[in-house]
Phi, psi and omega in degrees: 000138191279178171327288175301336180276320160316274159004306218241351162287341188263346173281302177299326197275337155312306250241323175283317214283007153236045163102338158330111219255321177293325178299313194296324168311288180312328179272319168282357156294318178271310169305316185339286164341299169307317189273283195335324209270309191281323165285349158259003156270344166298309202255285200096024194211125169287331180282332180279294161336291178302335149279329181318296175330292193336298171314318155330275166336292169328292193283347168298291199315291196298340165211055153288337175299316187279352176277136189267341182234112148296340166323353199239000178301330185262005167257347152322290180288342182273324190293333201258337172304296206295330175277318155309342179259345147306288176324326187267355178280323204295306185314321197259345207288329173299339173277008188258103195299159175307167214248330174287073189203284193345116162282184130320296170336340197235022157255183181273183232241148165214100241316174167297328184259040151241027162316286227289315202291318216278315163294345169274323186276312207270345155293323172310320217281328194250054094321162131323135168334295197280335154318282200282007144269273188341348183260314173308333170272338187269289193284016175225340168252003178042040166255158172325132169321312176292290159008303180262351148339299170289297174322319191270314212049046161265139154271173204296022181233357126006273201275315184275345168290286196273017155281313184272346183287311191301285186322313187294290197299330181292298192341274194290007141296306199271358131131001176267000000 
């Protein structure tokens, strides 16, 4: 995210932690997406995503008042997706089939010209859980190393270990 939007997310969390109601509508419009987008590379399950945001959504709401630097709002907000898409892995796992259990039928649906995107999906989904998050807040939400260090709650040569262990494998999943 560029300069001015980091800008203007820290300006909304001002604007919620006083009350602003409108503000907080306008800071989930723009994160929804973003969370959504990371709990279901988190999950591998869109229902589980979806709730997980939700759950989310719930605990921002319930402690935007106590973050003391909006500047720490997106690793904040990343810190609270991931123990929520824990919980929902942890709540559903006895319910999940198993990953040879998977037809087509039960992936997502993907234009013709989306092998690369579909090869792509299927490389994040075969990282290890901490892997395919540190690779998912660093190459697909561009947050910062130390950022995400605080989201995972790992320290940062952690966080820089499994970007590169992350990296090395997509490369030899997608064959470069």
């Amino acid at each position: 995210m560029d300069r001015s939007g980091r800008v203007y997310d820290e300006l909304l969390v001002l604007h919620v932690q006083n009350g602003d109601r409108r503000a907080l509508e306008r800071l989930a419009s723009r994160w929804h997406p973003r969370l959504l987008r990371s709990a279901r590379r988190f999950t591998g399950d869109d229902e589980l995503a979806r709730e997980a945001v939700q759950e989310c959504w719930l605990g921002i709401v319930a402690g935007i008042n106590r973050l003391t630097d909006p500047t720490r709002f997106p690793s904040w907000a990343f810190t609270i997706l991931r123990r929520r898409c824990a919980d929902r892995i942890n709540a559903h796992a006895a319910h999940r089939p198993r990953s040879d259990e998977l037809t087509e039928a039960n992936g997502p649906t993907i234009s013709p010209r989306g092998e690369d995107q579909a090869a792509l999906r299927q490389a994040f989904a075969s990282l290890p859980g901490d892997q395919r998050i540190a690779a998912t807040l660093y190459f697909v939400e561009r947050l910062k190393l130390d950022e995400i260090a605080v989201a995972t709650g790992v320290p940062l040569g952690t966080v820089k270990s499994r970007i590169f262990t992350a990296r090395k494998s997509l490369k030899a999943a997608l064959g470069e």
